[in-house]
C-alpha positions in Angstrom: 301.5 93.0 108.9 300.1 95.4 106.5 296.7 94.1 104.7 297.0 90.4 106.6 295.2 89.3 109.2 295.8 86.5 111.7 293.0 84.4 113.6 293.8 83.5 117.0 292.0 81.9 120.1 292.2 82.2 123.5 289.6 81.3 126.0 288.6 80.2 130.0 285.4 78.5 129.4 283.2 80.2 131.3 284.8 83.4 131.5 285.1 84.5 128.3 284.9 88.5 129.1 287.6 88.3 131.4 290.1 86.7 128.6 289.1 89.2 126.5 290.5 91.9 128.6 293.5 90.1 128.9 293.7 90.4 125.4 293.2 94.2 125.3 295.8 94.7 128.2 298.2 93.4 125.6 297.3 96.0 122.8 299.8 98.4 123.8 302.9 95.9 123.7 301.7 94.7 120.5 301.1 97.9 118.1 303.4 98.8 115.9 305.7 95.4 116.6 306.6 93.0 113.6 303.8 89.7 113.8 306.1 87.3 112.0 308.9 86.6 115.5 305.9 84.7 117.8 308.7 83.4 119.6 310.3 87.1 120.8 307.2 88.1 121.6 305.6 85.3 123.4 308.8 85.3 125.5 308.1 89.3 126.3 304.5 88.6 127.2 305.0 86.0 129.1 307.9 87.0 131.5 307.5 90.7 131.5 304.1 89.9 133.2 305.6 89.2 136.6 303.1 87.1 138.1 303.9 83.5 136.2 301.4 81.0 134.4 297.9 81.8 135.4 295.2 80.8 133.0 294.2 83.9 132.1 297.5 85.4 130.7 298.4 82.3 129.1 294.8 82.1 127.8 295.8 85.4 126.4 298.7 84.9 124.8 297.3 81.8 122.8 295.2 84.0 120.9 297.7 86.2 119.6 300.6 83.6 119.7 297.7 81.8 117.3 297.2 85.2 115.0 301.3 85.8 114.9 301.6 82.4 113.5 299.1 82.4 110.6 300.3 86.0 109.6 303.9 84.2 109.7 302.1 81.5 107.1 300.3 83.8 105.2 303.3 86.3 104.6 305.2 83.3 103.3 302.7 81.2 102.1 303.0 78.0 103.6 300.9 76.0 106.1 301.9 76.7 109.7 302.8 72.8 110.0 305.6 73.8 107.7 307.1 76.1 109.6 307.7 74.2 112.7 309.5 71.9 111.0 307.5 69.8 108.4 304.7 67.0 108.6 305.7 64.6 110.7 302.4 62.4 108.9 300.2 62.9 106.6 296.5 62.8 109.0 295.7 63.5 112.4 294.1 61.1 114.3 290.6 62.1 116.0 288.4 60.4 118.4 284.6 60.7 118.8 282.7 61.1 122.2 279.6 59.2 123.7 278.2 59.0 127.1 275.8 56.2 125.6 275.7 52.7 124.0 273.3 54.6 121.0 275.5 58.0 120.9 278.1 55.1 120.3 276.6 53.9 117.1 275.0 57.2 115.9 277.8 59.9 116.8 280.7 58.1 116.7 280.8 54.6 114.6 278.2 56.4 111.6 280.9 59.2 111.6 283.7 56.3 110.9 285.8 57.1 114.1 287.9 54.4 115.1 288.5 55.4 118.3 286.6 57.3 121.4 286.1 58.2 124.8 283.0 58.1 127.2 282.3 59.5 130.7 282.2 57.8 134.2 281.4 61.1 136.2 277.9 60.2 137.5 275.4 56.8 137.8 272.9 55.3 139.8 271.4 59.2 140.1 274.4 60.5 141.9 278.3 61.9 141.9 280.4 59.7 143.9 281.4 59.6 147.6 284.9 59.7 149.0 284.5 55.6 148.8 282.0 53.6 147.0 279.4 50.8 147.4 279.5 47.6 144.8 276.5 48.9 143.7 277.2 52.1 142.4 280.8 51.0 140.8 278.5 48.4 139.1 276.6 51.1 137.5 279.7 52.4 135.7 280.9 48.8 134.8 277.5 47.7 132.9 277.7 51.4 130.8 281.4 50.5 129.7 280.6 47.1 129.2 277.7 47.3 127.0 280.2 50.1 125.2 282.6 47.8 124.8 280.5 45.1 123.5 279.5 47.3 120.4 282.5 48.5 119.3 284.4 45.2 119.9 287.9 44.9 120.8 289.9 46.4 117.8 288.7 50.3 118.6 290.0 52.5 121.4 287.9 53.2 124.0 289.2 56.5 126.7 287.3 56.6 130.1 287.1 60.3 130.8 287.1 60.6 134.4 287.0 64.8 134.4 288.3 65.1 138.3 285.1 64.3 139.6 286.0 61.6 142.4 288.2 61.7 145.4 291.6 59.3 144.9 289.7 56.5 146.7 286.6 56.0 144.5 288.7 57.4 141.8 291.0 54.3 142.4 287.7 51.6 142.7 286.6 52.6 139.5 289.9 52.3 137.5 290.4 48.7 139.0 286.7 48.1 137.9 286.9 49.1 134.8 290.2 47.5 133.6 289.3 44.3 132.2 287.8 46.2 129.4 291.0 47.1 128.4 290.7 51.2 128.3 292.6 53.3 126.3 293.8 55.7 128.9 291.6 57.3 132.1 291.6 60.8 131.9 291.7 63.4 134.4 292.1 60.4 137.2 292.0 63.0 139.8 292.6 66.9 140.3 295.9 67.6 139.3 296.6 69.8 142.0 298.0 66.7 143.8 300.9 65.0 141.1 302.4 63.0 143.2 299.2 61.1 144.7 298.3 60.6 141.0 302.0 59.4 140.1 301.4 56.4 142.7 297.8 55.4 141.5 299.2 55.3 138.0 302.0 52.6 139.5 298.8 50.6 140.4 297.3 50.2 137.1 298.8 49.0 133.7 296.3 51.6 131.5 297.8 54.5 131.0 296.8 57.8 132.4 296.3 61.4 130.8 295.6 64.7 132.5 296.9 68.8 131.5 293.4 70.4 129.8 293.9 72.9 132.7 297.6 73.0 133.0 299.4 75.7 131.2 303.2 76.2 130.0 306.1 73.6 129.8 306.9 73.9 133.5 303.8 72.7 134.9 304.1 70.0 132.5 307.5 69.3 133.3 306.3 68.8 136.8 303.5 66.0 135.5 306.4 64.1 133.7 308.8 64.2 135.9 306.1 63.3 138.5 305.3 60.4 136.1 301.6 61.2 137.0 301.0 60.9 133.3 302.2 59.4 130.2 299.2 61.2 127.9 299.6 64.9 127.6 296.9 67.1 127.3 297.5 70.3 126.8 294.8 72.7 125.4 296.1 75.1 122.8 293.9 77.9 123.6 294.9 77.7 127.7 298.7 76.6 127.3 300.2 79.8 125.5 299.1 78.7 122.1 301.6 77.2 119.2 304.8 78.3 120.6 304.2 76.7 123.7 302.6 73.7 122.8 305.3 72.9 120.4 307.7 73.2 123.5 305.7 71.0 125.5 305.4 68.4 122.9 309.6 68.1 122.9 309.3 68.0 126.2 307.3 65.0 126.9 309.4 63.6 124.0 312.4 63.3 126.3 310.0 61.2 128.6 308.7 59.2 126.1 305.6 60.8 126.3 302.7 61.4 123.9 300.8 64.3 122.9 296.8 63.7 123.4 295.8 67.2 122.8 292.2 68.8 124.5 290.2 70.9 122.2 287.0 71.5 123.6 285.9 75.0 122.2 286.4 76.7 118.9 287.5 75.6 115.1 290.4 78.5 115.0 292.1 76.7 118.4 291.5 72.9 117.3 293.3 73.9 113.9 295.9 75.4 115.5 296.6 72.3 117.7 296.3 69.8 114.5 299.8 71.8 113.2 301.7 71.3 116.0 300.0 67.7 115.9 301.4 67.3 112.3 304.5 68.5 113.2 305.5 66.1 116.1 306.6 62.8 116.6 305.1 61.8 119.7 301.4 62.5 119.0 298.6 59.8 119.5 295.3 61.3 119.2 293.5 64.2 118.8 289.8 65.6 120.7 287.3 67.5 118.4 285.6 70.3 119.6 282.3 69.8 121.3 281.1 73.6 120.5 279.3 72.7 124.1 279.1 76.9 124.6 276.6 76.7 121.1 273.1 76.9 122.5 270.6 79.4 120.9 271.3 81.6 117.9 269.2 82.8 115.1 266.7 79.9 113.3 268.3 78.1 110.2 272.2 78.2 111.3 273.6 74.9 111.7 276.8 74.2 113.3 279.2 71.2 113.1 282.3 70.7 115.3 284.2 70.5 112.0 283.4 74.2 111.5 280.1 74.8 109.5 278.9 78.3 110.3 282.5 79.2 111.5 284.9 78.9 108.3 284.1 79.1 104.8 285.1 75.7 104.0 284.7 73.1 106.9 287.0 70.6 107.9 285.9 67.1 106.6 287.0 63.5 108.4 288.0 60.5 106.8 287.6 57.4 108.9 288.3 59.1 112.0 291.3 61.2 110.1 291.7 64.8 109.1 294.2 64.3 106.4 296.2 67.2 106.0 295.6 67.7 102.1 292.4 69.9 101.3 292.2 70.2 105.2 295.1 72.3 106.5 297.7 72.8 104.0 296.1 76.4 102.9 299.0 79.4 104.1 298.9 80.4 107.8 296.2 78.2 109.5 294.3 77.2 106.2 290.8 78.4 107.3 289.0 81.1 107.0 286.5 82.8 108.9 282.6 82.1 107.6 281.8 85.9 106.3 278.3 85.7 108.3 279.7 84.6 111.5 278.7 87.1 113.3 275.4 87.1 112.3 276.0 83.6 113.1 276.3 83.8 116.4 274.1 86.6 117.2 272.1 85.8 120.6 274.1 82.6 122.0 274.7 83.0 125.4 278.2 82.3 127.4 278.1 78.9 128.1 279.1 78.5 131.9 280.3 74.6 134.0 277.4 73.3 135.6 277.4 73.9 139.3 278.1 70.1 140.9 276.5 69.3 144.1 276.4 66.0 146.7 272.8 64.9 146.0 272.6 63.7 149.7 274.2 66.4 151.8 274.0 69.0 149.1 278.0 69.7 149.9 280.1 71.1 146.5 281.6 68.1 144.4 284.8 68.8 142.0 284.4 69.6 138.7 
């Protein structure tokens, strides 16, 4: 709409470039049509693309699904949260991330987070083998244990698992792990193969969660009906943005299933999410960006995963909560962009995944 503008997000980590001509590809449906029906248009993007529900596209159409919605907001001046219905609650949830017992007490209990995840991807030197050794399953069992330990047994503790072992070590180091009682085990396995994941979740009484790189309600609808996973994670800024995650939300409803929403990137994308979050029932938790692409940049600019350098007036968290008042209940999205962002960013390079490599016969590993 005349004299507003929308802020959207879209991204592949990694391959940032490419989602941005994605984006320009969708110029010529999108000038001159009306911003506030999200909605029509995401439907028109979507299926008059032909090929269905690759990352890119969908990667796409978050960012401007994103925009459309906080020029809907702005236009009528109301949070976006309001327009999909109303809060459902008053905060949203966050949890804090650690991959040690001292990132535990300095990054996540001195930020007041009452709940958190940590990684069981590598240990004794190495990625996992098909199958494992005592000794190297032990390695992951004295981290969570010593994590466990500190934070004591009323906080929730995630095992993020990120794909990164084949089903059999995968399943060796769920069964070791459970008597510390984990919150869920993320990413278990790739989820290229729902089924095989739908029968190790039968073998464990911790709940599962997976979808950070699935995209649109029907490959979601294949994880519930799979019953691979009873945590949703679906990534606003992969999925198709609000419209879609909204849909996927009252899908997984209908399964009993709750919303554990991925946001690993930008401030724009993780406050997008939070509306939908605020606007559902069946939400349980939400991830905070890691701004892991930040490296570099001009001296003196500091950065925060609550949005300093990004948005004029950063998020702020208590205990663990974003509570919607003073947070998100400005028009649209309720942030603005920092005026010297760009400057901001100025000479930080595009973050790219680590290659992953067997240490022994130098083979590829997942990632």
């Amino acid at each position: 709409m005349q004299g507003i503008t929308g802020l959207g997000e879209g991204t592949v980590e990694g391959r940032i470039p490419t989602v941005v001509a994605a984006i320009k590809e969708l110029e010529p449906y999108l000038i001159g049509k009306d911003p506030r029906r999200p909605a029509h248009h995401w439907q028109a993007i979507y299926r008059h693309a032909f090929y269905r529900g690759a990352v890119i596209l969908t990667s796409a159409l978050s960012a401007v699904d994103i925009a459309m919605w906080d020029i809907k907001g702005k236009a009528l001046g109301a949070p976006i949260y309001d327009l999909l219905g109303g809060p459902t609650r008053d905060r949203i949830k966050c949890y804090g991330q650690a991959e040690s017992v001292e990132e535990t007490r300095t990054h996540v209990l001195a930020a007041g987070y009452k709940s958190m995840k940590t990684s069981v991807s590598s240990t004794r030197g190495r990625l996992s083998r098909a199958s494992e050794s005592p000794y190297y399953i032990d390695g992951f069992v004295e981290k969570v244990k010593a994590i466990r330990e500190l934070v004591g047994p009323d906080f929730d503790l995630g095992i993020e698992m990120h794909g990164e072992h084949e089903p059999p070590a995968a399943m060796q180091i769920i069964k070791a792990l459970e008597p510390f009682r984990p919150w869920f085990f993320e990413e278990p396995i790739q989820f290229q193969n729902l089924p095989l994941m739908a029968e190790m979740a039968k073998k464990t009484t911790v709940p599962f969660a997976t979808g950070e790189r699935m995209v649109t309600k029907w490959q979601f609808r294949d994880l519930l009906v799979d019953g691979a996973a009873q945590l949703q994670q679906p990534d606003i800024t992969h999925t198709g943005g609000i419209t879609e995650m909204k849909a996927i939300a009252a899908l997984a409803e209908a399964f009993y299933a709750d919303m554990l929403p991925h946001s690993k990137e930008g401030i724009i994308g993780f406050a997008a999410s939070m509306h939908v979050a605020a606007s559902i029932p069946n939400f349980l938790a939400h991830e905070v960006p890691s701004l892991q692409a930040v490296k570099g940049g001009p001296p003196g600019v500091s950065r925060s995963p609550l949005g300093k350098s990004y948005i004029k007036t950063p998020l702020t968290m208590t205990e663990g909560n974003i509570i919607l008042k003073g947070n998100l209940d400005g028009p649209g999205l309720g942030v603005e962009l920092d005026e010297n962002l760009v400057d901001n960013e100025r000479g930080i390079p595009e973050w790219e995944f680590p290659e992953m490599w067997d240490a022994v016969d130098g083979s590829v590993r997942d990632h």
